[in-house]
C-alpha positions as CSV (number, residue, x, y, z in Angstrom):
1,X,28.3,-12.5,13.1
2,X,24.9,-10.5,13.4
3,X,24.0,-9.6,9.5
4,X,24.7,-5.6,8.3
5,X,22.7,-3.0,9.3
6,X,22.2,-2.1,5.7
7,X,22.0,-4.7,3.2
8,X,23.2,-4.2,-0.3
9,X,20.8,-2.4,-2.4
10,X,19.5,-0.6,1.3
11,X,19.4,3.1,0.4
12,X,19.0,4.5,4.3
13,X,16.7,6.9,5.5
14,X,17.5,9.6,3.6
15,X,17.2,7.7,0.3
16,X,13.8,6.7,1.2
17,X,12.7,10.5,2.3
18,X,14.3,11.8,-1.6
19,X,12.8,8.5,-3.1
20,X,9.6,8.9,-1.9
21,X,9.1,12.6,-1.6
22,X,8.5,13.2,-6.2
23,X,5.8,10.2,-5.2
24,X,3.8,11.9,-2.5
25,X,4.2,15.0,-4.5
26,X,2.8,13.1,-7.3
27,X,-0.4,12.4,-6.0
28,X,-1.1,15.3,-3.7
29,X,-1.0,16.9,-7.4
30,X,-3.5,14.3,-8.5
31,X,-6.0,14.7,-5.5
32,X,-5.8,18.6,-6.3
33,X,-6.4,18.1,-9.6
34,X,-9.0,15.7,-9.2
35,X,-11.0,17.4,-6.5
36,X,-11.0,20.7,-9.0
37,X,-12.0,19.2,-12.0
38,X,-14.2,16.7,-9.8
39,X,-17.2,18.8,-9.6
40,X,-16.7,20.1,-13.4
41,X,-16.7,17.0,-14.6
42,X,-20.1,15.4,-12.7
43,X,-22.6,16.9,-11.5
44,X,-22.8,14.5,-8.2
45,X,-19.7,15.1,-7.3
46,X,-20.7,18.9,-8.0
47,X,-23.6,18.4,-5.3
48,X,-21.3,16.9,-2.7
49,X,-20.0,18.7,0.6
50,X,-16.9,19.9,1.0
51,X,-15.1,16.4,3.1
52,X,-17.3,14.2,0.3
53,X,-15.6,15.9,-2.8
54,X,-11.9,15.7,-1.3
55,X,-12.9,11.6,-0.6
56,X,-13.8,12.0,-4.0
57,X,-10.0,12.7,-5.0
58,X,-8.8,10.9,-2.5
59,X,-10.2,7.7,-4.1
60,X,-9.0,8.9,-7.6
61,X,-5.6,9.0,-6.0
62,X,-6.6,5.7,-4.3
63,X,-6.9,3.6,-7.8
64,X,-4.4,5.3,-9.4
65,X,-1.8,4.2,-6.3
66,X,-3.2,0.7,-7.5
67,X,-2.6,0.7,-10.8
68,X,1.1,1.8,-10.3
69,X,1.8,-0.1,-7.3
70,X,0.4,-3.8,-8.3
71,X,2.9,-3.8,-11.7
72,X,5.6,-2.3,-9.7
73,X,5.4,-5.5,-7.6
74,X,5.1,-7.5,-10.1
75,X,8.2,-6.6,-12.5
76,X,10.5,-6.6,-8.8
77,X,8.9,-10.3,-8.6
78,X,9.8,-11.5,-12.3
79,X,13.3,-9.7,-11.8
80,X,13.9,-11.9,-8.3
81,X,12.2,-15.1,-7.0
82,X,10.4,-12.8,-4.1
83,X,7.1,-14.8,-4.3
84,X,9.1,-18.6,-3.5
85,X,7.9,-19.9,-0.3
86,X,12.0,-20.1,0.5
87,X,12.5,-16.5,-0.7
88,X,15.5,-15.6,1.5
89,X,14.9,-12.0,3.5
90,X,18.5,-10.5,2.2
91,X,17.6,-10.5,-1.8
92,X,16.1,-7.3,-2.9
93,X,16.4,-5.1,-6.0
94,X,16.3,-1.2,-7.3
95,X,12.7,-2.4,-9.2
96,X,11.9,-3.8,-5.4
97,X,12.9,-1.1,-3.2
98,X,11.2,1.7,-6.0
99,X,8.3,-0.2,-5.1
100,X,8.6,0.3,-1.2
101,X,9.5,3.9,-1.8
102,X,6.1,4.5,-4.2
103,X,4.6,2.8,-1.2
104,X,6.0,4.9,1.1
105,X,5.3,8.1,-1.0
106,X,1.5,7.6,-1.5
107,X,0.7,6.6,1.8
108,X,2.7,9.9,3.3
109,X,1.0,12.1,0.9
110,X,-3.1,10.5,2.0
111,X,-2.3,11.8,5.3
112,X,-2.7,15.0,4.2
113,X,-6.3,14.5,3.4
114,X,-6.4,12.2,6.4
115,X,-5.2,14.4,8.8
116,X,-7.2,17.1,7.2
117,X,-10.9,15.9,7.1
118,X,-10.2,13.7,10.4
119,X,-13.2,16.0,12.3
120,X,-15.5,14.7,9.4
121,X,-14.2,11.3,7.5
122,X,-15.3,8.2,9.4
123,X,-12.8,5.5,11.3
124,X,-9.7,8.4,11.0
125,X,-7.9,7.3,14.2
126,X,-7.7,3.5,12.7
127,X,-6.3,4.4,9.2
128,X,-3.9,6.7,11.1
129,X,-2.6,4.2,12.7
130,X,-2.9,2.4,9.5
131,X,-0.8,4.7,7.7
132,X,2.1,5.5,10.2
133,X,2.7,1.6,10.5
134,X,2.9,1.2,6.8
135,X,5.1,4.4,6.2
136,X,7.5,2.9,9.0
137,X,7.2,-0.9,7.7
138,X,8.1,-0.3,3.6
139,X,10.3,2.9,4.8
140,X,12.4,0.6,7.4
141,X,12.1,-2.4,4.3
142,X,13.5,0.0,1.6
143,X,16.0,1.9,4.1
144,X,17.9,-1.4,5.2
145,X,17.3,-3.7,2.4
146,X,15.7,-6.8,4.1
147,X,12.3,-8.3,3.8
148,X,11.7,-7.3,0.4
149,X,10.4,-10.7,0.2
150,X,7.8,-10.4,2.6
151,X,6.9,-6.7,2.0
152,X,6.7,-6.1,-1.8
153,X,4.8,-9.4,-2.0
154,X,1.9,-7.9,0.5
155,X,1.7,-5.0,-2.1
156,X,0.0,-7.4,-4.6
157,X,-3.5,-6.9,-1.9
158,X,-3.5,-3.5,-3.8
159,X,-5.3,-5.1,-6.8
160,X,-8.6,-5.5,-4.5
161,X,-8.6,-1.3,-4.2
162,X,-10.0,-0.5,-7.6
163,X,-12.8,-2.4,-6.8
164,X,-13.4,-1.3,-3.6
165,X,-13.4,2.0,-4.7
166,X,-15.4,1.7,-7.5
167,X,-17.7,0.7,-4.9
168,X,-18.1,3.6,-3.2
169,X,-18.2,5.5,-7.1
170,X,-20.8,3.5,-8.4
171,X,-23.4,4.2,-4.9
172,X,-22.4,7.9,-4.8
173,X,-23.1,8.2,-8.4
174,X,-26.3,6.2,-8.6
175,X,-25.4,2.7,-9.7
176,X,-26.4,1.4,-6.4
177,X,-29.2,-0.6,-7.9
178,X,-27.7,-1.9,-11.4
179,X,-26.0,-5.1,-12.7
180,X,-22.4,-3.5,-12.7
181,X,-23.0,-2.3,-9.0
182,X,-23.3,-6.4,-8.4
183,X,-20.4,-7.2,-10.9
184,X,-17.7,-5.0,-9.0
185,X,-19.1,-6.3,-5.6
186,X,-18.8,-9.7,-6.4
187,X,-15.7,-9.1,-7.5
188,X,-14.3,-7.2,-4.8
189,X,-15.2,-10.0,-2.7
190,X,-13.8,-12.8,-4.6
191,X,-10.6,-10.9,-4.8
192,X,-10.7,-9.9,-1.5
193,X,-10.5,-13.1,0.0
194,X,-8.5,-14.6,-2.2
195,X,-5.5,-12.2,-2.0
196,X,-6.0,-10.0,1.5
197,X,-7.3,-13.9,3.3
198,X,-5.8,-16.6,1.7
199,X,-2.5,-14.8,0.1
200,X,-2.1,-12.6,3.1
201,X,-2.1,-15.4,5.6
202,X,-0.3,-17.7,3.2
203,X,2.4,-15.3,2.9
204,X,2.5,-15.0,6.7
205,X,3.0,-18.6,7.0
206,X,5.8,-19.1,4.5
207,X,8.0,-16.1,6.3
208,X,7.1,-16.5,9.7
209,X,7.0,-20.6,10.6
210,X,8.2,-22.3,7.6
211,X,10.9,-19.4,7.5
212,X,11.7,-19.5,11.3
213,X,15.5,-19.8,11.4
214,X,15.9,-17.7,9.0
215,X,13.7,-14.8,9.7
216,X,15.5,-14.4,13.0
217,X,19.0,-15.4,11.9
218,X,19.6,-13.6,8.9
219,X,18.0,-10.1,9.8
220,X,19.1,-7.2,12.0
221,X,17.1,-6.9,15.5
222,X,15.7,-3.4,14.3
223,X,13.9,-5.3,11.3
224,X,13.1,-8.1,12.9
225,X,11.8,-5.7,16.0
226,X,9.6,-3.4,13.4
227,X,8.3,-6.5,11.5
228,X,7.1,-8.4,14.8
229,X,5.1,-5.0,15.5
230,X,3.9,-3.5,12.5
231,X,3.4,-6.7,10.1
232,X,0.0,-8.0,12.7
233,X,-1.0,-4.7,12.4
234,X,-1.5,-4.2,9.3
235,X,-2.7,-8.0,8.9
């Protein structure tokens, strides 16, 4: 018997569009607010074009999105065993799917900004397609109800944005030469590899090989079809 379309706890597409929407609301607020008092609040950001100050928000938004996301993924994984190497792809939660909707939510609302500023932000076409594969993958994950095990875990590479966003900060803002301009890089790296390298490609091998049979027999062919394409992408 092929498994449900929607597993318990799936709340469909509609409960994803309502779920999500007070997110991406959320932080179109905070991008607005940020690129107004921005320029108020320091002076380089005062001296920066028009596409450089709404960056400027957009990374605000950016770390903030960390900062909620990276707990959210954590409390869904204390409340189920979503980080075992045998974490079955039917278990999910309300804390798990609010974290694929919050997902969903901030990624909709940055491609706004995206979308906006694509004649001058750099490498637009590539986080397009970025964006409309992740709004797709934690929409399709939150919708049915599957995979919460393979996609809230992937949230936990959020923790490396602070830093690479503080990144761009701390050159724009004249720290380009100091000891905490080092600090954050070498910290961005160490956390990079270790979570968007070694986690990322050790999650992939727990669900994907060691998980075979069971990715493919205990999943509807949509998710398993949406997964196949969207999961390498984003890798």
């Amino acid at each position: 018997m092929p498994p449900p379309l929607i597993a318990p706890g799936g709340i469909g597409v509609g409960g994803v569009v309502r779920g999500s929407a007070p997110w991406a609301a959320l932080y179109a607020t905070l991008f607005f607010g940020a690129r107004a008092l921005g320029p108020r609040a320091f002076a380089t950001c005062a001296r920066m074009k028009p596409a450089d100050r709404s960056y400027w928000a957009a990374s605000v938004a950016s770390v903030v999105n960390c900062l909620v996301l990276v707990p959210m993924a954590a409390a869904a994984s204390r409340a189920l065993p979503l980080l075992s190497p045998s974490a079955p792809f039917t278990i999910n939660s309300p804390l798990s799917t609010r974290a694929c909707v919050a997902m969903v939510g901030y990624t909709a609302y940055d491609l706004g900004p995206l979308l906006y500023h694509r004649a001058e932000w750099g490498g637009v076409g590539m986080y397009l397609v970025h964006h409309v594969c992740t709004v797709l993958s934690w929409g399709i994950t939150a919708a049915s109800g599957y995979s919460h095990a393979l996609s809230v875990p992937v949230l936990f590479l959020e923790a490396t944005g602070p830093f690479v966003n503080a990144r761009w900060f701390l050159s724009q803002h004249g720290y380009k030469d100091t000891a905490l301009y080092l600090a954050n890089g070498v910290a961005m790296f160490v956390l990079f590899f270790a979570l968007r390298v070694v986690f990322n490609w050790g999650l992939a091998i727990t669900r994907f090989w060691l998980q075979w049979d069971a990715f493919f027999g205990t999943q509807p062919t949509y998710v398993i079809a949406s997964i196949l394409l969207f999961y390498p992408i984003n890798l």
